[in-house]
C-alpha positions in Angstrom: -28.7 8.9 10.1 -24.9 8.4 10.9 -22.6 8.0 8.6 -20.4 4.6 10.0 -16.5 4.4 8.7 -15.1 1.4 10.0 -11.3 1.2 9.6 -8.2 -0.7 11.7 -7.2 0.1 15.0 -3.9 1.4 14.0 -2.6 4.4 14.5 -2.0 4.6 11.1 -5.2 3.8 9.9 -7.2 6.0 12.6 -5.1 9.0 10.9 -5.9 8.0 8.0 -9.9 8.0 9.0 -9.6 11.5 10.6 -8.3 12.6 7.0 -11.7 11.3 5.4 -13.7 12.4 7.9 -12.3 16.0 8.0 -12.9 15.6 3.8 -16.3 14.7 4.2 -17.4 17.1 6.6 -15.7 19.9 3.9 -18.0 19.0 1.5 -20.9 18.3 3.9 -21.2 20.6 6.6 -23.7 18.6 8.2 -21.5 16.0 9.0 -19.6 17.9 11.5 -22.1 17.9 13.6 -22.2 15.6 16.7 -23.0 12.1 16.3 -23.0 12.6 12.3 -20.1 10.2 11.3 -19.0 7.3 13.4 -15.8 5.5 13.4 -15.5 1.8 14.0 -12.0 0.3 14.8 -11.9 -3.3 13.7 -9.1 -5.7 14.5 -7.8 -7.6 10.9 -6.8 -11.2 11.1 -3.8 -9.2 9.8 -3.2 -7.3 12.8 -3.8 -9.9 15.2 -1.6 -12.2 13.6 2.5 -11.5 14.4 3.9 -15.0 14.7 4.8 -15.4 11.1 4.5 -14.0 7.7 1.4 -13.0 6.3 1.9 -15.3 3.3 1.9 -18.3 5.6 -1.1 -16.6 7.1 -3.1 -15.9 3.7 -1.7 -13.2 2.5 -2.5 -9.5 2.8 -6.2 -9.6 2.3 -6.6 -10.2 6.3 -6.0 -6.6 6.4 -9.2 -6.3 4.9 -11.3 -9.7 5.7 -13.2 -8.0 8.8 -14.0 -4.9 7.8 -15.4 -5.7 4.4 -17.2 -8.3 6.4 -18.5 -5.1 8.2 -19.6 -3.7 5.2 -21.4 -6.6 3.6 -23.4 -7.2 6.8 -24.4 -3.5 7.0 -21.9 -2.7 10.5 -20.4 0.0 8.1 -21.1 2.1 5.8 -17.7 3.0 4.5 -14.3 2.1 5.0 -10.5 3.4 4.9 -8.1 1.7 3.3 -4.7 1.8 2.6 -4.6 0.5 -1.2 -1.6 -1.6 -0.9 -3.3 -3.7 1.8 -5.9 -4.5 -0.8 -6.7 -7.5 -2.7 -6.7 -6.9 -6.7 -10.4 -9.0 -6.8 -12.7 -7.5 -4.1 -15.8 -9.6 -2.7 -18.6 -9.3 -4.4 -21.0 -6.6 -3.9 -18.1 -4.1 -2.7 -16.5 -1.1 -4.7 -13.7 1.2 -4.1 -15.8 4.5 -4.6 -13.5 6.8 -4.0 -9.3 7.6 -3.9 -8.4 10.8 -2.3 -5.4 12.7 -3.1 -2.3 10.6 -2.9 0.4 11.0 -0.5 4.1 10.4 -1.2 4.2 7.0 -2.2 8.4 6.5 -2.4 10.7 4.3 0.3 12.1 5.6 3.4 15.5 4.0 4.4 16.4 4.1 8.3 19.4 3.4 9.7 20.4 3.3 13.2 23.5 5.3 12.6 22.1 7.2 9.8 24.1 5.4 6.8 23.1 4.4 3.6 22.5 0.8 2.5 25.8 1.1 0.4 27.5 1.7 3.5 25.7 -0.7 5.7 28.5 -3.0 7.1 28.9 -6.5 5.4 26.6 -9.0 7.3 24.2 -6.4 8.8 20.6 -6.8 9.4 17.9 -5.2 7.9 14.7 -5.5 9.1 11.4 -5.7 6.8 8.4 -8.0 6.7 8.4 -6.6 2.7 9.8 -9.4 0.0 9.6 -6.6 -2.7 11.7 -4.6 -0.3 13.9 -7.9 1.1 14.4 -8.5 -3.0 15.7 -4.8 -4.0 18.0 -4.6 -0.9 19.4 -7.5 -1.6 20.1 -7.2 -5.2 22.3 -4.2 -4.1 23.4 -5.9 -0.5 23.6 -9.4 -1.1 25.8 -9.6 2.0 23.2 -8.6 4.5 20.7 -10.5 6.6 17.2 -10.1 6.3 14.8 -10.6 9.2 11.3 -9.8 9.4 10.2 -7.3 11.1 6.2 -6.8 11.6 4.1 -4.6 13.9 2.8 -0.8 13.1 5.2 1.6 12.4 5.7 2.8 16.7 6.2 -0.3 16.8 9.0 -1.2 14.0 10.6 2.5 14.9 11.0 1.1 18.8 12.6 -2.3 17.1 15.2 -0.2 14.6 16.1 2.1 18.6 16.5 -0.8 20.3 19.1 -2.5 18.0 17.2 -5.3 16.7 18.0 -4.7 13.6 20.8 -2.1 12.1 18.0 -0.4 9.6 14.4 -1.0 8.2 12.3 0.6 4.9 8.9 2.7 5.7 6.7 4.1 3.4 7.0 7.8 3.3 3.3 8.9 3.4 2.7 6.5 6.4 5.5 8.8 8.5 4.0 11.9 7.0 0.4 10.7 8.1 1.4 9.8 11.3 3.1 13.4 11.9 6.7 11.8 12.5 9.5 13.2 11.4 12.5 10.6 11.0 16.3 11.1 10.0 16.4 8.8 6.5 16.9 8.8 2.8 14.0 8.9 0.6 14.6 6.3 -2.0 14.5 6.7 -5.8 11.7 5.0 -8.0 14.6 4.9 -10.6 16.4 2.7 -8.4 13.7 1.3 -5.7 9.8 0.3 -6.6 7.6 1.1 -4.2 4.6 -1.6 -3.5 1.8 -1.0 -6.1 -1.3 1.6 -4.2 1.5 2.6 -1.7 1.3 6.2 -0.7 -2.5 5.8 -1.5 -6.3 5.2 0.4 -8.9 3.7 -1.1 -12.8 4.3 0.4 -14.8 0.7 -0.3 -18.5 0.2 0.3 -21.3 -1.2 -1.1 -21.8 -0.9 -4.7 -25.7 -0.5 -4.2 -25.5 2.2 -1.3 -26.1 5.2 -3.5 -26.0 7.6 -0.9 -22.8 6.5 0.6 -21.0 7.2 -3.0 -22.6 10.6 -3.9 -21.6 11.9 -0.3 -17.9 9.8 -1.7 -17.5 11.4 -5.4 -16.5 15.1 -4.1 -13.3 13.2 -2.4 -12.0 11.3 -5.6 -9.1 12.8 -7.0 -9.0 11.5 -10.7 -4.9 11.4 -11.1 -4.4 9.4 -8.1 -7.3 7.0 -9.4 -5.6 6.7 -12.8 -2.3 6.1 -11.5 -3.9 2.9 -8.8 -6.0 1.4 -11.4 -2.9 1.2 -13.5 -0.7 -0.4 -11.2 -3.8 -2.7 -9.6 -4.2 -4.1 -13.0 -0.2 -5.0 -13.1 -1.0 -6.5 -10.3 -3.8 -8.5 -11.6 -1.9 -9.1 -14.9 0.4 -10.9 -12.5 -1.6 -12.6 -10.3 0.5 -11.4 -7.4 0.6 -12.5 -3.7 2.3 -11.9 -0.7 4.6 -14.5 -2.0 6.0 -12.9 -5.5 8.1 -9.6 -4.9 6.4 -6.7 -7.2 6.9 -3.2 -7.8 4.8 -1.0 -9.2 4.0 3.2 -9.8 2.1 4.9 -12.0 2.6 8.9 -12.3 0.4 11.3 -14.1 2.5 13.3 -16.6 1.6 16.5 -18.9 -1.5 16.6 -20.8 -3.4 13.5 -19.5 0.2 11.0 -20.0 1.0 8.1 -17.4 4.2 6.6 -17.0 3.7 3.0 -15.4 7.3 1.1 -14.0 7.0 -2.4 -12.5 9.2 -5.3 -11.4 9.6 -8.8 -10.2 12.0 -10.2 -8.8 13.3 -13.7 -7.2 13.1 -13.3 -3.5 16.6 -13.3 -2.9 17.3 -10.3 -5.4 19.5 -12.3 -7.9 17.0 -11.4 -11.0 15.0 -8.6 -11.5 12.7 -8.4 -14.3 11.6 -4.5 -15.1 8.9 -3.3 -17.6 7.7 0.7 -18.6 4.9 1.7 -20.1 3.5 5.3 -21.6 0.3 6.2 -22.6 -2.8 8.2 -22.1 -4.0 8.1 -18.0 -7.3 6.4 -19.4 -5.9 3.7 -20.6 -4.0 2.8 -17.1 -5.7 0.0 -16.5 -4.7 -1.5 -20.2 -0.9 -0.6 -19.3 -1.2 -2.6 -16.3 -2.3 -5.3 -17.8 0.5 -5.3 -20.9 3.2 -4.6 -18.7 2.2 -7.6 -16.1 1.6 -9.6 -19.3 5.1 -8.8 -20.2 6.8 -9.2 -17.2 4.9 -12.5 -16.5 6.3 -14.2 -19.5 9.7 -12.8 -18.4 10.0 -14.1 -15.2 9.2 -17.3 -16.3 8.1 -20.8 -14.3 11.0 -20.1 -11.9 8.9 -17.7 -10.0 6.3 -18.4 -7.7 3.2 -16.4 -8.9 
């Protein structure tokens, strides 16, 4: 019986899939041979929507509405993710079974002429789709115009060449994934949250389809499951959406520690609220939740979340 990994259309996501596959087929032979594992390419409400933001739109759980549809109706088997596309509440009946190793999960900045956002000239544009990314740009670079910016990363590369906008933010391991190697500067944690999961895949399927999860558990790599566990129960602590600007990264440290730093912010940048938390990896997911709990009351009803 083939195995069946359904996944985006991307090019992103279909590098991402070849990653699994090549995984699974490590630890089971058997699946390299022909016909053995399957990959469906589904198009997302997400990624057919590109006339407005996807909070308008419902938020970024169409990057994931088909294809756990798939799943449920038994079209897949298993399916790629990329963790910060993922809702913190999955339907019913689905499990993420398995987080291979992470990839970089820091900020890439991108200029056109190579400059940093300190030296961006007053009133440039900056071109992002991201309101975590909108909010810490502008806090530095309240002079600048935002403009969204949506499409796969080809795509929002092509935009930045093309003078649409004077410089954009892209996730690291996306570039590194995707085999491209741009001229930027890698942003600091210390200074610029990355989106909680970023940098990392997730593998859902169906909580009951034992055979699907033993072929799954030789994949997981427990640090990088720690560390997205934490910063999906910020998330939840929060009750985030596409509409609320949040940061969050959890690191594995010596001897089993996790350092978990989040943030919210207003849209525009003009308050941040941060929070940090230490503690042993096993209890991530109860640092998530304190530290969302924390920052929640901070922000305050002034924030939408």
């Amino acid at each position: 019986m083939s195995l069946r990994i359904a996944t985006r259309g991307s090019p992103l996501a279909l590098a991402q899939t070849e990653l699994v596959r090549a995984s699974l087929i490590r630890f089971h032979p058997d699946l390299g041979e022909p016909g053995a594992i399957e990959v469906i390419s589904i198009k997302t409400s997400g990624d057919r929507i590109q006339d407005r933001p996807l909070a308008e739109a419902g938020g970024k759980g169409l990057f994931a509405k088909e294809i756990e549809e798939a799943l449920l109706d038994g079209r897949a088997d298993l399916a790629v993710h990329s963790m910060k596309d993922m809702e913190t509440v999955l339907p019913d009946g689905l499990v993420i079974a398995c987080y291979p190793p992470r990839d970089d999960p820091r900020d890439m900045w991108i200029a056109r002429d190579g400059v940093g956002h300190a030296a961006l000239a007053p009133g440039a544009t900056v071109g992002t789709a991201s309101l975590r990314r909108a909010a810490q740009i502008l806090a530095k670079r309240p002079d600048i115009c935002i403009t969204s910016l949506r499409g796969n990363v080809q795509t929002r590369l092509r935009k930045l060449a093309a003078g649409e906008v004077d410089a954009t933010l892209l996730a690291r391991a996306g570039l590194s994934r995707l085999g491209l190697s741009v001229e930027g500067i890698v942003l600091d944690p210390g200074e610029f949250l990355p989106a909680a999961g970023q940098g990392a895949m997730g593998i859902e399927c169906r909580v009951d389809n034992d055979r699907v999860r033993a072929l799954l558990a030789p994949l997981n790599h427990r640090e990088t499951e720690s560390a997205v566990v934490a910063e999906r129960a910020l998330l939840a602590a929060l009750d985030g959406s596409c509409r609320t600007p949040i940061g969050g990264l959890a690191e594995i440290e010596g001897n089993g520690g996790l350092r978990l730093r989040a943030l919210v912010a207003a849209p525009d940048g003009s308050v941040i609220h941060r929070a940090e938390r230490f503690g042993p990896a096993a209890d991530g997911a109860l640092l998530g939740q304190d530290a969302g709990r924390a920052l929640r009351a901070e922000a305050g009803p002034w924030m939408e979340l």
